[in-house]
Structure formats: structure tokens, C-alpha cells
PAMINU-205362 format. One record per residue (C-alpha): x, y, z. Coordinates in Angstrom, 1 decimal, decimal comma, padded with zeros to 4 digits. Layout:
REM PAMINU-205362
(pt (X Y Z))
...
END
This chain:
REM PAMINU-205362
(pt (172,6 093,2 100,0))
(pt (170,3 095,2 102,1))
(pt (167,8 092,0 102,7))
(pt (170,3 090,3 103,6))
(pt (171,6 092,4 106,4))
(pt (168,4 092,9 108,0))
(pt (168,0 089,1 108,1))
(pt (171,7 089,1 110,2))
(pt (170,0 091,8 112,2))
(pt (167,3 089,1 112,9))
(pt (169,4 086,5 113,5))
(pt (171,3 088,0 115,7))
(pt (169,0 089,5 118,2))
(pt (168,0 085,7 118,5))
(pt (171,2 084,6 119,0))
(pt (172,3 087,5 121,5))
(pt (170,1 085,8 123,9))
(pt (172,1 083,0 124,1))
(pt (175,6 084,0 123,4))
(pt (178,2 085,8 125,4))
(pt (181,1 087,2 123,9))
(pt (183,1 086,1 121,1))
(pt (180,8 083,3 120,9))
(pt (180,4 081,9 116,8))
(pt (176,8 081,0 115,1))
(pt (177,5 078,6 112,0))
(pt (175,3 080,9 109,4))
(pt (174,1 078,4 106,3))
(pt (175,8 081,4 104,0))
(pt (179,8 081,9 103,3))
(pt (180,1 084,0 106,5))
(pt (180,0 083,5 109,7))
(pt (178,5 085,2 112,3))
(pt (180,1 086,3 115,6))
(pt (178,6 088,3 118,6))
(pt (181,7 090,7 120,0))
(pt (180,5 092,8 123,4))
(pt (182,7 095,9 123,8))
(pt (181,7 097,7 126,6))
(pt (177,7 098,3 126,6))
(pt (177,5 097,1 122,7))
(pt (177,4 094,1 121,1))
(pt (178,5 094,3 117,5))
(pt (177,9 091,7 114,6))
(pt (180,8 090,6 113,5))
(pt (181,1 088,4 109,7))
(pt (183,8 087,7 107,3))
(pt (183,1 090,6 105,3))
(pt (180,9 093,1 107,5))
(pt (180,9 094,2 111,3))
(pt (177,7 095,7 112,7))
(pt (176,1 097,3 116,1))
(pt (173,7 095,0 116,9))
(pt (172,0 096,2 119,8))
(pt (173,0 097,9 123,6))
(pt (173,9 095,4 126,2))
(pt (172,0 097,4 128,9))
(pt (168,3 096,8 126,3))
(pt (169,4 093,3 125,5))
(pt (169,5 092,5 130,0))
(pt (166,0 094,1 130,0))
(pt (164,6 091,9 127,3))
(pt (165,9 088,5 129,5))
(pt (164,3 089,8 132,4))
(pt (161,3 090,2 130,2))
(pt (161,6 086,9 129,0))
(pt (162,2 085,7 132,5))
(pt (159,2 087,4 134,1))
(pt (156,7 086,0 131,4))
(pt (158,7 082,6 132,2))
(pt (157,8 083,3 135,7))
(pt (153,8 084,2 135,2))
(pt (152,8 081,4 133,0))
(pt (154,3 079,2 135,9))
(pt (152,6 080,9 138,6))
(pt (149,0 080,8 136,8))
(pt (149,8 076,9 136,0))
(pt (150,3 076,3 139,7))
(pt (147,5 078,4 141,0))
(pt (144,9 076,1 138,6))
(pt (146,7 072,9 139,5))
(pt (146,5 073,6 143,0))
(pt (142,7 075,1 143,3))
(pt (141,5 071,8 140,8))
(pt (139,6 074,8 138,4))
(pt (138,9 073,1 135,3))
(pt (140,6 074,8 132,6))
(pt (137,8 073,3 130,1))
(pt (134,9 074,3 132,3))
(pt (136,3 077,8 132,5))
(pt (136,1 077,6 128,3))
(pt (133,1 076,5 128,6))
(pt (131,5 079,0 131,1))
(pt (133,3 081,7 128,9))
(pt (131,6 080,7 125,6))
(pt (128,0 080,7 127,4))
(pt (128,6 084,2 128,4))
(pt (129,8 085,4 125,3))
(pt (126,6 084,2 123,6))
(pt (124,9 085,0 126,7))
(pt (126,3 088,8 125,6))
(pt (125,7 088,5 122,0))
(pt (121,6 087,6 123,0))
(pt (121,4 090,5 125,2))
(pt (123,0 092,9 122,0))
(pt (120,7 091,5 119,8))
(pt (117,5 092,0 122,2))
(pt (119,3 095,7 122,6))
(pt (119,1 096,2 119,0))
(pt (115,9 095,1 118,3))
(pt (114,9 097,1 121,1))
(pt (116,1 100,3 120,2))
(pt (114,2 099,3 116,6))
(pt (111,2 099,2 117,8))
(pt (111,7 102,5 119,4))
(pt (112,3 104,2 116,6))
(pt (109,4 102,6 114,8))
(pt (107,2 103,8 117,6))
(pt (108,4 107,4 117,6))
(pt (107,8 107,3 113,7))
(pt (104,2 106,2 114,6))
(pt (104,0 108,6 117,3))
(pt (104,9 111,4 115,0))
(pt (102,8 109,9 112,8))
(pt (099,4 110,3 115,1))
(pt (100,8 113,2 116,2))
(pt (100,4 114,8 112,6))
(pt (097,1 113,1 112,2))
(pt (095,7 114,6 115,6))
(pt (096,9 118,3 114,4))
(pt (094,9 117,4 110,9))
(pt (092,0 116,4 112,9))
(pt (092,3 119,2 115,3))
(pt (092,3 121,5 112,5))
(pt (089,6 120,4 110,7))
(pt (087,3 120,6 114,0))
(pt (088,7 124,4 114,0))
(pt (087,6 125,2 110,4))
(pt (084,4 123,5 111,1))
(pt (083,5 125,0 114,1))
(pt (084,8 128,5 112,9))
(pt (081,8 131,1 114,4))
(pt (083,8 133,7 112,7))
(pt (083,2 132,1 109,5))
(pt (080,4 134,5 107,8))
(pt (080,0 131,8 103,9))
(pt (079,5 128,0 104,5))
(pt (079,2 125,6 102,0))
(pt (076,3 123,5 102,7))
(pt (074,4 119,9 101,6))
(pt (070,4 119,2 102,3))
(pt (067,7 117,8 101,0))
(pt (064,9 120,4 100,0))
(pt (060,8 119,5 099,7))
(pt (059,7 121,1 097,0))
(pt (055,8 121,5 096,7))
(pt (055,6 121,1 093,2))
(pt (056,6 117,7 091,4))
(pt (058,2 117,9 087,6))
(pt (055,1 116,8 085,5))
(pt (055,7 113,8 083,1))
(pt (053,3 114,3 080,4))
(pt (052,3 111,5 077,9))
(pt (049,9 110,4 076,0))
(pt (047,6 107,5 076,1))
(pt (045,3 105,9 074,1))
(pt (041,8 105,5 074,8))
(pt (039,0 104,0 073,1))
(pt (036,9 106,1 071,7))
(pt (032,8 106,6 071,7))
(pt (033,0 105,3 068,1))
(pt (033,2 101,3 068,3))
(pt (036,6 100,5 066,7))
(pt (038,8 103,8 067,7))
(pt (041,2 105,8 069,5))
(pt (041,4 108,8 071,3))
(pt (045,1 110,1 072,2))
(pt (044,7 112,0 075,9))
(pt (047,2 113,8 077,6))
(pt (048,2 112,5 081,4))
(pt (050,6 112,8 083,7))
(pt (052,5 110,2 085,5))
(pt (054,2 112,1 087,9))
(pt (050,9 112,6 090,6))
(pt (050,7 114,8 094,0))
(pt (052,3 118,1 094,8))
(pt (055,3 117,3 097,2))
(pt (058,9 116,5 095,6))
(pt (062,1 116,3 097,5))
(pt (065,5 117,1 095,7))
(pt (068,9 117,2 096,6))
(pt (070,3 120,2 096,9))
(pt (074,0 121,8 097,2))
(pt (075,0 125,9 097,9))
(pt (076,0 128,2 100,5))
(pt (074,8 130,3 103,3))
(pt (076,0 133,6 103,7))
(pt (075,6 135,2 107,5))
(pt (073,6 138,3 107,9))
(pt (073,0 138,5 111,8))
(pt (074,4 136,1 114,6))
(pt (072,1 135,1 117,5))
(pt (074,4 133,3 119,2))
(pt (074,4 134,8 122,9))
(pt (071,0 135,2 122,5))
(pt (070,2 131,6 122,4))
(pt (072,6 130,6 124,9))
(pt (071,8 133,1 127,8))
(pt (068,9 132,1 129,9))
(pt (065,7 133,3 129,5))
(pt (063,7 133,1 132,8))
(pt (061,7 135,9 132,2))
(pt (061,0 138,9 130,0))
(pt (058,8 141,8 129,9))
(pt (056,2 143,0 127,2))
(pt (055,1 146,6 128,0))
(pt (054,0 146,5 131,8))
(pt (053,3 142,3 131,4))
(pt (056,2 140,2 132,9))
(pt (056,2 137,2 131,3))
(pt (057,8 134,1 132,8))
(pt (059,1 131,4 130,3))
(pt (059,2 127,5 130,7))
(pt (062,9 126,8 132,5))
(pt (064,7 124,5 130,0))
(pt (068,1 122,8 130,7))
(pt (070,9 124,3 128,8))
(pt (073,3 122,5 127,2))
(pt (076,8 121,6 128,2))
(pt (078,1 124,0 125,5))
(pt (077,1 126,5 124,0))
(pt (076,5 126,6 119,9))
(pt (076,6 128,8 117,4))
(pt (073,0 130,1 116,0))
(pt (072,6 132,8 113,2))
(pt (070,0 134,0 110,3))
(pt (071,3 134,3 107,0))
(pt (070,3 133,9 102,8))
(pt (070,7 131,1 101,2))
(pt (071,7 130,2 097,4))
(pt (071,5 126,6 096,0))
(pt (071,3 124,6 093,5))
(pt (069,5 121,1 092,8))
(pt (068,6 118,5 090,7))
(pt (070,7 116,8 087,6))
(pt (070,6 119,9 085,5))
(pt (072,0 122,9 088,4))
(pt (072,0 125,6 086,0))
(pt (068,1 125,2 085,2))
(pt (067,4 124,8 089,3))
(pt (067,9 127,1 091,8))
(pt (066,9 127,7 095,4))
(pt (066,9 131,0 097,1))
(pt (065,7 132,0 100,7))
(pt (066,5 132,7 104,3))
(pt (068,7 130,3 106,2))
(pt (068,6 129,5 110,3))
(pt (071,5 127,9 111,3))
(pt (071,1 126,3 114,6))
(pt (073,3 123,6 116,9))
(pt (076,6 124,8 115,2))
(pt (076,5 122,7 111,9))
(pt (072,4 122,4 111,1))
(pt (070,5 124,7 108,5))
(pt (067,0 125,7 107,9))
(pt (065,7 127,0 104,7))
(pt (062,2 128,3 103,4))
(pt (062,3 130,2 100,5))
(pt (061,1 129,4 096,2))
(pt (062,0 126,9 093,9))
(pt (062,6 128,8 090,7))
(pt (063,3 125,8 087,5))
(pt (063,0 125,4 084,5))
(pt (060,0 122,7 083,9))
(pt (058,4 120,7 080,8))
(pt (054,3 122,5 080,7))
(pt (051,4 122,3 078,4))
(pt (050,7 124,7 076,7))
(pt (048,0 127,1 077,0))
(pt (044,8 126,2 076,5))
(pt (045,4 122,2 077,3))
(pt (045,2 120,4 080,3))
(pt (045,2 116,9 081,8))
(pt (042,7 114,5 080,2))
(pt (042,5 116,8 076,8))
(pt (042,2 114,6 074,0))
(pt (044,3 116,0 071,2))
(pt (044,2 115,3 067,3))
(pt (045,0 112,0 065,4))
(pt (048,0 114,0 063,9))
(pt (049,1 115,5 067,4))
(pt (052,2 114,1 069,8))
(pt (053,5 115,4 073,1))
(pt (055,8 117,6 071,9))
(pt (053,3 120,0 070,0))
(pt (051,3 120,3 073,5))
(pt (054,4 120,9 075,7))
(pt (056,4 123,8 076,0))
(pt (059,6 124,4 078,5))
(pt (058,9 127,2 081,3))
(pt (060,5 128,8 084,3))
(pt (058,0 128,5 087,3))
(pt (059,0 129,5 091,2))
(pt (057,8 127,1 094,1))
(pt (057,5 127,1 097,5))
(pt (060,6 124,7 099,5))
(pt (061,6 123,7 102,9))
(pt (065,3 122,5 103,2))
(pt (067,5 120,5 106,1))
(pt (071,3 121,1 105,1))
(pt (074,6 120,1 107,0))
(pt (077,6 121,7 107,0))
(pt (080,1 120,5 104,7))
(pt (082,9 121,1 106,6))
(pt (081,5 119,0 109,2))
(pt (080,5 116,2 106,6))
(pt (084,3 116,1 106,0))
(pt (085,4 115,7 109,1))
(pt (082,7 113,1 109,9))
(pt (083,8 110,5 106,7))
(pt (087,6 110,8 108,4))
END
């Protein structure tokens, strides 16, 4: 029952449009449907039901609606007839610039994309650049009293390699077994790995100029030499290393000149452990029939003079990125 009188409610706001008073819609149902107006209302009126439909005063304003929309499409018809605007041109000209805004939103979007991908590299080189910065800081640290550093020494004593070769003898049809040694000359370089610790900095004194100085009542005048554009960091310190394939049987100990901020200089003794012959042998001894190289050999701890060129290891860092 309730469907069915919202569909007279329907019906009838259609139908008030058209009727006056007391006017009578056939309804394909058993009642039938009749528009009363009493004063300012117009009720719905059936066999079996009477209802207020709606207020005359709202159902005026909806003609004049109706009226004035009437009017308007009229108007616009005449104005295209009139000014010979082609109504399928104007379609058409609308559809170009639709897509003609949908291009420039996409070129907007893939704008603002790359953008953002450029202020993600951005921050990216940004970080990179603070890395870098920081590594030149730690390398180029003058406060810094230990530094790791990596050279090559020159050692003036090379490991012997002691063998034994046979010879023939001053009796036709034997051998004599002599002792030799392949490793030949007194000069061996070795790589070599430790740290300088500072003891005195000489920093302003190398970087001040020295024009002239004065021994007891001599002045002495010294060659002018062009500065650098900066000035670097110089100091004397010890130095510790180690070297060779076996570290804990090769160490290098001495003073240490640093010099053009990341550069070191090192003379001091080579103390290893090395493979000797024992006393009372030497090179070209012939030893017995029954003899090998291990019964003329003994292992011994010997100190030798070095010279050394090392790099700061900070600085080798920052130089392989």
C-alpha cells in the first residue's frame, strides 16, 4: 500500500501540470485519479483515498520553470541558427582542447616526476659531497697526533736463500755438495704497513719565510724560494711498522718526517727474523756427503739499516673514492 501511494504521488505531480480542477486521469488500476484545487492546495482525490498533493503557489513556480528552460533552449537555437556556428565544429574544437588539456596534465605530471627524481639525486650528491668533505677533514686533520701509514722500505740487507749445489770434485768421477746463495747483493725493498706517532710539529716553521738568519754575529742570507699556495703540515715523529709475509717476525722502527701534509720519511733498523749459516760455515764451504741445508742453517734475529717512503692511509682512501 505504501508503494503504491508514492507512485499516485508521482503521477500526480505529472498530471498537475496539465490539469485544472476537478479534472479526471484514467489510472490503469481500480481507482481513479482526480486533481481537486481548494484554495492554494491541490489534493489527490481516488475512489478509496484523498491526498494533499502539492501547494498551488510551488506547482505556478515549477511552469514558469518549465517555461523559462522552454524559453532558453529557444533562444540558444536561434542565436546558432542565425550566426551559422557549426554546432559540429564547436564538438569538434571542444574535443581538441580537452585532449589538448589532458597532454598538458600529462607533461605536468611527468614534470613534477622528474623533479622529484632530481631532488632525490640532489640529496643524494648532497650526502655524497658531506662524505667526501669529511673524509678530506679526517685526512687533513693537523691535530691528528697517530696516523696509520703505507710505504715501501729499502732494506740493505737481502733474506739469503741458501742451497746446495753439486760440484765436481778434484777426484775424476765425484761430487762435492757447496753451500750458495741465490739471493745476491745487499739492497731489498719490502712493503711495509704501521703508524707514525707525532713528537714535535714544524709546521709554521716550514711555512714562514726564511730570508735570512743569524749565526752568532754572521748574518746569513738564504736562497728566496717561492712558497706554495697553501701551507702544509710538517712534523718529526717515531715510527713502528711491520713488513713482509710473516709481520710478527719483521719489524721496522725509527724516526719519521712527515712533510707536504700526507708524505713520510723513515730511517731507522730492520730487526727480522732471518734463515743463517751457522757458525763456522760460509758461502762456497763444501760440506759432508751425509750433510743437507738444514744441518748448516739456523733461524736468527738480525737488525738492518732501512729507508722508507709511506702515504697516509687516510689519504689513500680518499684517493680510491
Amino acid at each position: 500500500m505504501k508503494y503504491r501511494y508514492i507512485i499516485l504521488l508521482a503521477f500526480s505531480l505529472l498530471a498537475a501540470l496539465q490539469l485544472r480542477g476537478q479534472d479526471t486521469v484514467p489510472y490503469p488500476r481500480q481507482d481513479t485519479i482526480r486533481l481537486l484545487v481548494h484554495d492554494t492546495v491541490v489534493l489527490l482525490h481516488t475512489d478509496t483515498v484523498v491526498m494533499k498533493v502539492i501547494d498551488s503557489s510551488m506547482l505556478r513556480n515549477m511552469q514558469e520553470r518549465e517555461a523559462l528552460m522552454t524559453e532558453k533552449e529557444k533562444f540558444y537555437k536561434e542565436i546558432f541558427t542565425k550566426s551559422g556556428v557549426d554546432q559540429n565544429k564547436i564538438e569538434a574544437d571542444r574535443d581538441h582542447y580537452r585532449h589538448l588539456v589532458d597532454s598538458l596534465n600529462r607533461l605536468v605530471r611527468t614534470a613534477e616526476l622528474e623533479n622529484v627524481r632530481k631532488e632525490e639525486a640532489n640529496k643524494y650528491l648532497l650526502q655524497r659531497a658531506k662524505d667526501a668533505e669529511a673524509r678530506v677533514s679526517e685526512a687533513t686533520n693537523r691535530k691528528k697526533k697517530v696516523r696509520a701509514i703505507q710505504g715501501i722500505a729499502m732494506r740493505f740487507y737481502r733474506t739469503p736463500n741458501w742451497e746446495v749445489r753439486l760440484q765436481p770434485a778434484a777426484e775424476a768421477g765425484k761430487y762435492d755438495k757447496v753451500l750458495r746463495n741465490r739471493n745476491a747483493g745487499n739492497i731489498e725493498f719490502d712493503f711495509v704497513t704501521g703508524a707514525s706517532v707525532m713528537l714535535w710539529d714544524f709546521t709554521q716553521y716550514f711555512n714562514k719565510d726564511h730570508k735570512s738568519r743569524t749565526i752568532g754575529d754572521t748574518k746569513i742570507r738564504t736562497p728566496e724560494v717561492r712558497k706554495f699556495d697553501q701551507d702544509f703540515a710538517y712534523d718529526l715523529g717515531i715510527y713502528v711498522g711491520f713488513g713482509g709475509s710473516n709481520l710478527f717476525k719483521n719489524f721496522y722502527v725509527g724516526p719519521s718526517f712527515r712533510f707536504v701534509d700526507f708524505f713520510y720519511f723513515t730511517v731507522g733498523v730492520n730487526i727480522a727474523e732471518y734463515n743463517v749459516l751457522v757458525s763456522g760455515y760460509k758461502e762456497g764451504d763444501v760440506i759432508g756427503a751425509t750433510q743437507t741445508i738444514d744441518d748448516v742453517t739456523a733461524k736468527s734475529w738480525l737488525m738492518k739499516p732501512f729507508l722508507a717512503l709511506s702515504i697516509d692511509l687516510d689519504f689513500l682512501s680518499y684517493i680510491k673514492k
